[in-house]
N, C-alpha and C positions, 0 to 999 in steps of 0.2 A: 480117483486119479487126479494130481495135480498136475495142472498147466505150472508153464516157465513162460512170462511175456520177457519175451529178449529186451534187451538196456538199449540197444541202438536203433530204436523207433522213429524218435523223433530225428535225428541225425542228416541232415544235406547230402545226397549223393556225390558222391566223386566221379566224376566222366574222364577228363585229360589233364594230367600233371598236376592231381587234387585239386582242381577245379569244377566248381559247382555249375551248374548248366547257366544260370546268369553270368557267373562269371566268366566262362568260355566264350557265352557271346560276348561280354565286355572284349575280350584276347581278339575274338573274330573280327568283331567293327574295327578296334585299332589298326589292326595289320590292315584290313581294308582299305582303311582312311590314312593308312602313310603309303601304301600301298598309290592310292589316286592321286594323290599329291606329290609323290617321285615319279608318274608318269604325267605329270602335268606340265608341258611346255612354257609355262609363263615366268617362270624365274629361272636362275643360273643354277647349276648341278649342286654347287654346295650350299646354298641355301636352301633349294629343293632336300637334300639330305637331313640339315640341320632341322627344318621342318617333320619332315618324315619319322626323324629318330624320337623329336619331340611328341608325337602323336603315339606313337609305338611307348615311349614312358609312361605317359597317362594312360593309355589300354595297361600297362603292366603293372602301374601303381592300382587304377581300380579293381583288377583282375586279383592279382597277389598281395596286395598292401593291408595290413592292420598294423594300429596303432591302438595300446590296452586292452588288445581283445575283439576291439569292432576291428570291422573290413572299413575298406578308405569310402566306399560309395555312402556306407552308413554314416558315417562322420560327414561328407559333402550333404546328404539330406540334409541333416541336423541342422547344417549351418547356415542352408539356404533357408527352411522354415524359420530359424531362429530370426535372422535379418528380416522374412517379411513380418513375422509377428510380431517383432519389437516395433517396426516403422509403420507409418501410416498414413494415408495421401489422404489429401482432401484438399476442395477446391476452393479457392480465397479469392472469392469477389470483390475487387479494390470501385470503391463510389467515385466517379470522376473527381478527379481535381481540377483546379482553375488553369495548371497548365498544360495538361493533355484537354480538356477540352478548347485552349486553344489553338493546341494544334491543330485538331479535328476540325477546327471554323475554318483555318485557314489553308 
């Protein structure tokens, strides 16, 4: 007797509006978060809104957004690793000079 292993194994679940359960929370915290920020008393209505609509883009670009293929959150990874791997800190002990340690006497 042969088996048939189905083709759609590996495949991401779909929950709401083809979205994948990370990315629905992506959809949830947005709404959340323009959500708190148009109930927030601290600015005027329409900048509260302009805020709010803006929170609700970015929930909607990392929720639905690909660009060649990748999803937008995987492209933001990429780009944050990328900038810390390229760059590099380190700490540069300068030897006093004659005029910071004059200041320092006086």
């Amino acid at each position: 007797m042969r088996a048939r292993v189905p083709l759609d194994v590996d495949l991401e679940d779909r929950l709401l509006y083809g979205l994948t359960p990370i990315r629905l929370a992506y959809m949830v915290l947005a709404v959340l978060g323009a959500l708190a920020v148009w109930s927030s008393g601290w600015l005027v209505a329409p900048v509260r809104g302009l805020l709010a609509a803006m929170v609700l883009l970015v929930g909607a670009t990392l929720a639905w957004g690909r660009w060649r293929g990748r999803s937008a959150d995987g492209w933001l990874t990429d780009c944050v690793l990328f900038g810390v791997s390229t760059r590099r800190l380190s700490w540069v002990s300068r030897a006093p000079t004659r005029e910071t340690a004059e200041v320092e006497a006086s």
